[in-house]
VOGU-3710 file (C-alpha; in Angstrom, 3 decimals, decimal comma):
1> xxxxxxxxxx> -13,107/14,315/-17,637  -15,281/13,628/-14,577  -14,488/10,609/-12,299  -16,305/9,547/-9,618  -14,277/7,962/-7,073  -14,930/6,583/-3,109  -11,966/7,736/-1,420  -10,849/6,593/1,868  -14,956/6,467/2,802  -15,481/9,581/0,787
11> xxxxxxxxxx> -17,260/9,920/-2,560  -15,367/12,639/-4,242  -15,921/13,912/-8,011  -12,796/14,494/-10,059  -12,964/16,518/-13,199  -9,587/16,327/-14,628  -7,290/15,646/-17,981  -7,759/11,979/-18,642  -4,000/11,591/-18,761  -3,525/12,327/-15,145
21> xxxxxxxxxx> -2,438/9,443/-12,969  -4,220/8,410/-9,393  -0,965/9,241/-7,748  -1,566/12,837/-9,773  -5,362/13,344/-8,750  -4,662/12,006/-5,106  -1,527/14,819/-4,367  -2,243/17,367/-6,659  -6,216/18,006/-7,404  -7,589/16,051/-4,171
31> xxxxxxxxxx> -4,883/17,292/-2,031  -3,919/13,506/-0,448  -0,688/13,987/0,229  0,257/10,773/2,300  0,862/8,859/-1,037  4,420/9,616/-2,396  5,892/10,133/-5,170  8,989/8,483/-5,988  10,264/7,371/-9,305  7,272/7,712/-11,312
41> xxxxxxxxxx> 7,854/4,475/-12,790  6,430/1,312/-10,914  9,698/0,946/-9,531  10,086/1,694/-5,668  6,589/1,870/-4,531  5,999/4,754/-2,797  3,262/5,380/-4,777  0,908/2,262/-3,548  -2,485/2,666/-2,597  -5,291/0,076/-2,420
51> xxxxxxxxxx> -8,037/0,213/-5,065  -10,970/-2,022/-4,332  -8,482/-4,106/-1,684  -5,907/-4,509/-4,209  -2,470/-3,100/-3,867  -1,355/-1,203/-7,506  1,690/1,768/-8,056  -0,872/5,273/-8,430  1,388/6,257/-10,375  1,453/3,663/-13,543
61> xxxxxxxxxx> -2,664/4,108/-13,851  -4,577/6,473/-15,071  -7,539/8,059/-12,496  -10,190/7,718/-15,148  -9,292/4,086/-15,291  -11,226/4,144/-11,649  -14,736/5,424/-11,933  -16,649/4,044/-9,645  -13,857/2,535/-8,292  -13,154/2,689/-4,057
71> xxxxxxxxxx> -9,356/4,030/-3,096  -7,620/3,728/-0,187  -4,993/5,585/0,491  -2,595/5,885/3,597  -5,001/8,390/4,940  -7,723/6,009/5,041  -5,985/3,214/7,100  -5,371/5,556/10,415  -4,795/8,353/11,710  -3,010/9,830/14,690
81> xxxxxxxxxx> -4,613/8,493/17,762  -6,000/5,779/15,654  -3,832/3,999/14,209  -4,293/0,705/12,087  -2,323/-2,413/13,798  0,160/-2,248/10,594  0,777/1,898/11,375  1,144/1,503/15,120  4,121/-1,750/14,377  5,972/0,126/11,924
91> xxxxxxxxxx> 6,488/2,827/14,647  6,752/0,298/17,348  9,349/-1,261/15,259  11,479/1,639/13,859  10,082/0,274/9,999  9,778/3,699/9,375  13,241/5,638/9,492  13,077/8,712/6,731  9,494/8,023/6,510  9,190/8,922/2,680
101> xxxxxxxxxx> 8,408/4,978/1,462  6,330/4,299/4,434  3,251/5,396/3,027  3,784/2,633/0,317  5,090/0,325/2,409  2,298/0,345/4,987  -0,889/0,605/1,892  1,137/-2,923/0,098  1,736/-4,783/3,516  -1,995/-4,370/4,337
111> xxxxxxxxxx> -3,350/-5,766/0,859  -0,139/-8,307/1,105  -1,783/-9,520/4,941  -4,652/-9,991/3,145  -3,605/-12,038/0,415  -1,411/-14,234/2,490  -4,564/-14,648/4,374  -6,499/-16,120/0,972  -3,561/-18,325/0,636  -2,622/-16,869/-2,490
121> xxxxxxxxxx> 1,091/-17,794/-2,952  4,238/-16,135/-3,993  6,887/-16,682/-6,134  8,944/-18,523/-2,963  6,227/-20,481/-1,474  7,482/-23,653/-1,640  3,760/-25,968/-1,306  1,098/-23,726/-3,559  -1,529/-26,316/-2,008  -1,486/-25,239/1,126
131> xxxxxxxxxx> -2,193/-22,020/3,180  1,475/-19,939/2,816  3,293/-19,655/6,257  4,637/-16,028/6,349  8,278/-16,533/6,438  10,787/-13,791/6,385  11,490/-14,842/2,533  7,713/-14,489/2,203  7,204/-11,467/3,950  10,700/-10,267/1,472
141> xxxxxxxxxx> 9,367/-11,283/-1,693  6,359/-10,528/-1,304  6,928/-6,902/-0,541  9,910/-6,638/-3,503  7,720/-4,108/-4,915  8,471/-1,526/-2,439  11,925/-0,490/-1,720  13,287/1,751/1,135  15,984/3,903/0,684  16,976/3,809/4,347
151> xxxxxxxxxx> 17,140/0,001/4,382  14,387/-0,484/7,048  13,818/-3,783/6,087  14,692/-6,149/8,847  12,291/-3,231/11,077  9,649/-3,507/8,586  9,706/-7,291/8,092  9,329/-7,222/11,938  6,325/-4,744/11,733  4,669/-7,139/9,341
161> xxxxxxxx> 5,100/-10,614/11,548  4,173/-9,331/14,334  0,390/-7,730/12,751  0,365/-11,225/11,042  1,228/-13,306/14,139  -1,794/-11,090/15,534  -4,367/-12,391/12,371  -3,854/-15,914/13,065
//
């Protein structure tokens, strides 16, 4: 089945089974390798990429699901040299340790900046009404979806604050 997808800035033309996932098309037919793949079940994250701005796990969709649709994966955020402000914290940081999750970790943080920026709320803001303040418990719950196996998260949590502290 052919799928016409924008990745990373790049219009690209799958023609693949329609079962195969996004996480499948990005590693194995388009040769994207930053994204991860962890459990293969929505479970750890490793797997997240953006899809029109949106953070989703690649690996619970299916790639025909996106035609038309614009991808970003880890890839498309920096690069060596270049970094994007999230990329150059986590190393600053030490959010990174193994390195396997941080893929994930990086793609959700920089859709999760972005919604904290709408005010959308979590499940632990406390005052829905009113712009969310990114707390550690914020930063936490928010990124719940993505797990690290190294237990980075006081490094990554850092990472995070300090790109927000830099968008206010």
């Amino acid at each position: 089945m052919k799928t016409d997808l924008t990745i990373n800035g790049e219009a690209r033309t799958l023609d693949a089974d329609p079962r195969t996932t996004l996480l499948d098309a990005l590693r194995t037919h388009l040769r994207l390798t930053g994204t991860k793949k962890g459990c293969d079940h929505g479970q750890c994250g490793a797997c997240t990429v953006l899809v029109n701005g949106r953070r989703i796990n690649s690996c619970l969709t299916l790639a025909c699901m996106h035609d038309g649709d614009e991808i970003t994966t880890i890839e498309g955020l920096g690069e060596p040299g270049d970094l994007s402000p999230l990329q150059r914290a986590f190393v600053t940081h030490d959010g990174y340790q193994c390195g396997y999750c941080t893929p994930g970790q990086i793609c959700s943080a920089t859709a999760m900046l972005e919604e904290a920026k709408a005010g959308w709320p979590s499940h632990v803001t406390d005052d829905v009404t009113s712009a969310p303040e990114l707390t550690d418990a914020e930063i936490s719950e928010r990124m719940s979806g993505n797990l690290c196996r190294c237990s980075a998260y006081p490094n990554i949590v850092d990472a995070i604050r300090e790109v927000w502290k830099d968008k206010q």
